[in-house]
GUDOKOL-853514 format. One line per 4 residues: number of its first residue (from 1); their letters; for each residue x, y, z of C-alpha. Coordinates in steps of 0.2 Angstrom, whole numbers, plus 5000, padded with zeros to 4 digits. Example, Ala and Ser with C-alpha at 12.3 -4.5 7.8 and 13.67 -1.06 7.14 Angstrom:
% residues 2
1	as	5062/4978/5039  5068/4995/5036
This chain:
% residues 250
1	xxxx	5248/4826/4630  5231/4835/4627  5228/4845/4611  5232/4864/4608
5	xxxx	5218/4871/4596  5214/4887/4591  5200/4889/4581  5195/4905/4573
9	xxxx	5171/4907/4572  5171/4921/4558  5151/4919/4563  5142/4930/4550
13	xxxx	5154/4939/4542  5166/4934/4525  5155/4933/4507  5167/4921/4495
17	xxxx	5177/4933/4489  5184/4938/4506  5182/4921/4512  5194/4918/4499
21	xxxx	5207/4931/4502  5207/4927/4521  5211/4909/4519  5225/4912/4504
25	xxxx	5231/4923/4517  5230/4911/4533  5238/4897/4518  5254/4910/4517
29	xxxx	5256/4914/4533  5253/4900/4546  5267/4893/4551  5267/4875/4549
33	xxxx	5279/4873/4565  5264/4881/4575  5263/4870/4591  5244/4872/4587
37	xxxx	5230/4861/4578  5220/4875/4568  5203/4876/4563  5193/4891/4554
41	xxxx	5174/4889/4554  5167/4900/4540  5149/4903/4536  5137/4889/4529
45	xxxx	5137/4893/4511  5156/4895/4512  5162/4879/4521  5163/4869/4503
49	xxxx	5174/4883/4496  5185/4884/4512  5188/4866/4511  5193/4866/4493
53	xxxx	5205/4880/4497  5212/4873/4511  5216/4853/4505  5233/4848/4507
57	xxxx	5237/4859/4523  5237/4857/4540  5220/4869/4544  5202/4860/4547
61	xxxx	5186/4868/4543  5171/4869/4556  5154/4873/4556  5147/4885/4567
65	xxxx	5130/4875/4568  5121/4861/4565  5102/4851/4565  5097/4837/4575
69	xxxx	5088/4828/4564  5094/4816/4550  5084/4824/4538  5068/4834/4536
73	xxxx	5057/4848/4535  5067/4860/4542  5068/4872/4532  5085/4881/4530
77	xxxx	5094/4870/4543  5110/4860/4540  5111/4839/4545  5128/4831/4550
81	xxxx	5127/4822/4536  5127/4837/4524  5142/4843/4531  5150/4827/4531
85	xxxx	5147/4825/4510  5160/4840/4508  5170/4836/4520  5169/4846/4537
89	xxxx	5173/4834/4549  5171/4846/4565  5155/4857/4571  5154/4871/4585
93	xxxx	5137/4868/4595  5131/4878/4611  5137/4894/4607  5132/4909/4618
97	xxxx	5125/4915/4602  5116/4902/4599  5108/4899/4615  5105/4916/4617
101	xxxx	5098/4922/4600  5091/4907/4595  5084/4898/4610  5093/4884/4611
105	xxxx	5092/4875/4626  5101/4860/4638  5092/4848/4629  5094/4853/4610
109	xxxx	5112/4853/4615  5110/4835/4621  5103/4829/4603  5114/4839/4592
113	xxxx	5128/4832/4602  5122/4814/4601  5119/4817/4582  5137/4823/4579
117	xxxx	5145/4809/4587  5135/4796/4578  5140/4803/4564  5159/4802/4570
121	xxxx	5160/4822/4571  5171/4832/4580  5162/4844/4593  5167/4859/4599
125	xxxx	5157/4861/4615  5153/4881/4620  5147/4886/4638  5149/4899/4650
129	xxxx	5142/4911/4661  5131/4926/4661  5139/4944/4669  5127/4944/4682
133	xxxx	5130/4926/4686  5151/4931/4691  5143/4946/4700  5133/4936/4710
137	xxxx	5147/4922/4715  5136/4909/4704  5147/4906/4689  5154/4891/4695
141	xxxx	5136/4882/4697  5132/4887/4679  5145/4882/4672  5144/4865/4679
145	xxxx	5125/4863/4676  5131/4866/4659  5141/4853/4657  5131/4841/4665
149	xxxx	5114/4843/4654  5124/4845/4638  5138/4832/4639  5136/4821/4654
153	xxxx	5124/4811/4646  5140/4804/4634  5151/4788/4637  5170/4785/4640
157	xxxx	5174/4784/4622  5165/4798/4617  5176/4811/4625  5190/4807/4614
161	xxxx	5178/4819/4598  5176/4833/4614  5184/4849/4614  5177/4860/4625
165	xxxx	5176/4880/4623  5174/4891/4640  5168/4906/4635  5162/4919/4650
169	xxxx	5148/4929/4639  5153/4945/4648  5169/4942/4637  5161/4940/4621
173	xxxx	5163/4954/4610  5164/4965/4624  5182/4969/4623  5181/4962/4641
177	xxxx	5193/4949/4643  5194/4936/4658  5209/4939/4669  5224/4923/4665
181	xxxx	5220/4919/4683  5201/4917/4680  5202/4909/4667  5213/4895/4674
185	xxxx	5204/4894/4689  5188/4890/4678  5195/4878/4668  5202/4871/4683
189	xxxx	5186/4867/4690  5180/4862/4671  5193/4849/4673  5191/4843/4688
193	xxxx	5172/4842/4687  5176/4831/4671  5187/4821/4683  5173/4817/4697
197	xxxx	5160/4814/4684  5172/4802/4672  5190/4799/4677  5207/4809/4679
201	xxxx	5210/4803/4664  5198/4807/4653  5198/4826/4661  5216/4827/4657
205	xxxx	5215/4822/4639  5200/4835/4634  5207/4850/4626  5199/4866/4637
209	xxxx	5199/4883/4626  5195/4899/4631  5186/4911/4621  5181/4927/4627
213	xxxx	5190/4943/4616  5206/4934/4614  5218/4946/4605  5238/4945/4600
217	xxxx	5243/4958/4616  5232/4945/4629  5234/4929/4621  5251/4922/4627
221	xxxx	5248/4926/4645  5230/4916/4643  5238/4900/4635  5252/4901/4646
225	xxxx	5243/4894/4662  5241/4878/4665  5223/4871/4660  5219/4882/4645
229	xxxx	5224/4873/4630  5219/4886/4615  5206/4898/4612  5190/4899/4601
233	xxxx	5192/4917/4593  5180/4926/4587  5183/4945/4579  5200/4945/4582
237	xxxx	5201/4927/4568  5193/4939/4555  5210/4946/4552  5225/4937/4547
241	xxxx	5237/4945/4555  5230/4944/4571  5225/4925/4570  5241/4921/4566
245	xxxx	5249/4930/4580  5236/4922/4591  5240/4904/4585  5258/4909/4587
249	xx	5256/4912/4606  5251/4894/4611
């Protein structure tokens, strides 16, 4: 039975003192009978904290990001084995942001990935389309060009530390929300172009999430169909309530 995950990207927002308060609030009121593994990622300089505060429960800590290289001069970048020594096990690469802001491309993807799984990380594995590529009847294409460049490069084994995030970027922060319907049927193809490249198996075991302006009153009707195993949340994780209401729902 695949995974439900939903993992909350506060991106740049929370200093430590709110970073605090949110997480002594997420300790109070997640439900430990949630069917859901859950996973905040904090900012950088609050990932140590996050996973001191959150020892001995259930909830994993992510980073939102991290560098290719071993080790270096890269001046204010972050190496897998950094976040290893305290402890985050997990890292979100290929965000919309990310690629979009920042200029990451297919094949910066492909080594950041490589570099988290030698170093036994967890990847959460963000990709979607642009507005105009739904408009023009294109978003399927992209969405598989992405996955190929960025993760088909992986063996068998290695799928088993993939989760993968479908987030349409119309649907980011936009207040826009991917219908139930389209979602599915996007995480359907996700799945079954996963099957074709690898096997049935290995398609059926990776956990799909959904991210795209996930909130309490749309997220039961989202996780409900058939291929979409969670959500990665963004504004809607910044607030304790709504998270929890949003994990709740899966």
């Amino acid at each position: 039975m695949r995974k439900k995950i939903v993992a909350g990207n506060w991106k740049m927002n929370k200093n430590l003192a709110e970073t605090n308060a949110l997480l002594s609030d997420l300790k109070t009121k997640i439900s430990s009978s949630s069917k859901a593994e859950i996973i905040v990622a904090p900012t950088f300089v609050n990932l140590s904290n996050a996973v001191e505060k959150l020892e001995g429960t259930e909830v994993k800590v992510a980073a939102q990001n991290m560098h290719q290289a071993e080790n270096g001069a890269f001046t204010g970048e972050i190496s897998a084995d950094m976040l290893k020594g305290i402890g985050v096990e997990t890292v979100i690469l290929g965000h919309s942001e990310r690629r979009a802001y920042f200029g990451e491309t297919d094949q910066l993807l492909v080594d950041k990935v490589d570099t988290a799984l030698k170093h036994n990380m967890s990847v959460i594995f963000c990709f979607g389309e642009e507005l105009q590529d739904r408009k023009s009847d294109n978003h399927f294409s992209v969405v598989e060009s992405q996955l190929q460049n960025g993760l088909f490069h992986i063996n068998s084994e290695s799928w088993d530390s993939i989760v993968l995030a479908y987030e349409p970027v119309w649907a980011i922060g936009t207040g826009e929300t991917a219908s139930p319907e389209q979602a599915q049927e996007m995480h359907a193809f996700i799945r079954n172009t996963i099957a074709k490249a690898y096997t049935q198996d290995i398609a059926d075991k990776v956990s799909i999430l959904y991210g795209g302006s996930v909130k309490p009153n749309n997220a039961e009707e989202i996780f409900a169909k058939q291929d979409v195993d969670g959500g990665l949340i963004g504004g809607a994780s910044l607030d304790v309530d709504s998270f929890v209401a949003i994990a709740s729902a899966v």
